[in-house]
Backbone as numpy.savetxt, mean C-alpha at the origin, in Angstrom:
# Nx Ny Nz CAx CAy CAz Cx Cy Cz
-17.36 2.27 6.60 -16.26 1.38 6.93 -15.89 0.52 5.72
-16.93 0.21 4.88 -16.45 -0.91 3.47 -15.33 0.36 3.08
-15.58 1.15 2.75 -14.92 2.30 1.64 -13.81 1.95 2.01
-13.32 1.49 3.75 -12.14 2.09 4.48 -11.61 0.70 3.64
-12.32 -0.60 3.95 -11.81 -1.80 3.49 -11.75 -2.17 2.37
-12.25 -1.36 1.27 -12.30 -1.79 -0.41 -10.70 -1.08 -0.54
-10.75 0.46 0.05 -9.09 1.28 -0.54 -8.10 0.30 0.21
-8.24 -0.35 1.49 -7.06 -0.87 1.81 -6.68 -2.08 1.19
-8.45 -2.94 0.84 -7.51 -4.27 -0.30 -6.97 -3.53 -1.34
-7.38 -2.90 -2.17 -6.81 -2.27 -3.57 -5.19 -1.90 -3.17
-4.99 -1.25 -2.15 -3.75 -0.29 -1.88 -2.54 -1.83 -1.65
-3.12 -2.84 -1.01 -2.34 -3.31 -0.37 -2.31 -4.26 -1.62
-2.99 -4.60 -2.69 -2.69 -5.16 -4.25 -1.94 -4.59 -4.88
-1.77 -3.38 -5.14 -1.06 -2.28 -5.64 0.06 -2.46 -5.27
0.18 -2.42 -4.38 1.68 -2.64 -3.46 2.39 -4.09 -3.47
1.90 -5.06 -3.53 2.10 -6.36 -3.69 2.73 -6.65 -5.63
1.98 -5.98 -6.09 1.96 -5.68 -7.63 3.59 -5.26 -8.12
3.58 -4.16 -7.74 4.90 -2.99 -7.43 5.89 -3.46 -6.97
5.82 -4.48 -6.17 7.12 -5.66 -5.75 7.19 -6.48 -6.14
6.75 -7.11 -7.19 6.57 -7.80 -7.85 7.46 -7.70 -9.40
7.18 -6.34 -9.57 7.64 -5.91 -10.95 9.22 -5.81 -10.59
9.17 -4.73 -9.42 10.62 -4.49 -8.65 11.50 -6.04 -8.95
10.74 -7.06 -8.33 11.76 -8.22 -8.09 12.11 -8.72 -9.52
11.45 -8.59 -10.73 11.62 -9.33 -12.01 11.92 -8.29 -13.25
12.43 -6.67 -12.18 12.75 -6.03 -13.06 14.46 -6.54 -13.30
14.94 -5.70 -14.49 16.33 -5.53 -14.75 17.16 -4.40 -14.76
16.41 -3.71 -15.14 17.14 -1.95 -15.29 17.07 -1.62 -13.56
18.10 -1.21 -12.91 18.25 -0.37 -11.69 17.36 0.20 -11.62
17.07 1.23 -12.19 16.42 2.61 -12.01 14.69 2.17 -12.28
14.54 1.06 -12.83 13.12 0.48 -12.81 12.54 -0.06 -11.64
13.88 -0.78 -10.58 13.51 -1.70 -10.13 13.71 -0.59 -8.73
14.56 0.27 -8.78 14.38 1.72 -7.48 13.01 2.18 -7.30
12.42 1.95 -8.84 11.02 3.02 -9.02 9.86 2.22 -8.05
9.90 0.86 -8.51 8.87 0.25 -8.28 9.08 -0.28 -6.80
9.94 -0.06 -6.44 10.53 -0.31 -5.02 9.91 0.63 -4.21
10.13 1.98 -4.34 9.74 3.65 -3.89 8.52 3.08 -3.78
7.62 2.70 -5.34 6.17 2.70 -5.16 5.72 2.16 -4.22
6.01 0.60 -3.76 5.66 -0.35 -2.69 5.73 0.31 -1.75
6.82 0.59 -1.24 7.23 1.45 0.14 5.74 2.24 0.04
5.83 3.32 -0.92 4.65 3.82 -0.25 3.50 3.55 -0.19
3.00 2.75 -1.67 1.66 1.94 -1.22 1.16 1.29 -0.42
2.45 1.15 0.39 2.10 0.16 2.11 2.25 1.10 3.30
2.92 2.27 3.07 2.31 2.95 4.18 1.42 3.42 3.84
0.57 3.92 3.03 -0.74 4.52 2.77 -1.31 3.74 3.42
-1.29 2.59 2.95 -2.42 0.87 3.13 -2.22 1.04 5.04
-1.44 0.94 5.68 -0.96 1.27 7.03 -1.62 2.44 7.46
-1.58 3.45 6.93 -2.43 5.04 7.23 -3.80 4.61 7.14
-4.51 3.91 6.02 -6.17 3.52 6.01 -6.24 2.49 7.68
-5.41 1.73 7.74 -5.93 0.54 8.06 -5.81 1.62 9.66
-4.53 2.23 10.27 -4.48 2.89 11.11 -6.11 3.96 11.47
-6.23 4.48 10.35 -7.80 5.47 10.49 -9.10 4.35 10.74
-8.99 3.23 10.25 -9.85 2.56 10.54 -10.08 1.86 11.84
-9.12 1.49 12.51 -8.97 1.06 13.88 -9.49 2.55 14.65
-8.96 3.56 14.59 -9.12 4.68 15.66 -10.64 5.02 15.05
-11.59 4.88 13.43 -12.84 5.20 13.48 -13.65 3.90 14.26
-13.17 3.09 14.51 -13.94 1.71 15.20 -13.48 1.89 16.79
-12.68 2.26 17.03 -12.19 2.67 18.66 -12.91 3.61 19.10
-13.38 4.88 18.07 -13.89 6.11 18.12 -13.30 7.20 18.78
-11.37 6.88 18.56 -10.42 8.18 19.27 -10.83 9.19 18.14
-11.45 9.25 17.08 -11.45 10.18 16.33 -12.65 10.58 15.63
């Protein structure tokens, strides 16, 4: 279960990071990129945190 909770802080830093850059970028196409990234570094972070509830529920 740590493993589940070390990837979801990291993922959900990552992602916080990535919007970050997005908001203080200037170039469009920089600030699309790092935008994309967030988006998905937070559903990943959402997919761990989701597997972790159903391995503690034990639907899975």
């Amino acid at each position: 279960m740590q493993d589940y909770l070390t990837q979801l802080e990291k993922l959900r830093k990552d992602a916080a990071e990535c919007s970050l850059i997005r908001d203080l970028a200037t170039d469009p196409a920089k600030r699309e990129l790092f935008d994309r990234l967030a988006n998905h570094l937070t559903m990943l972070a959402d997919q761990v945190e989701m597997a972790m509830l159903e391995r503690k529920s034990g639907t899975k």
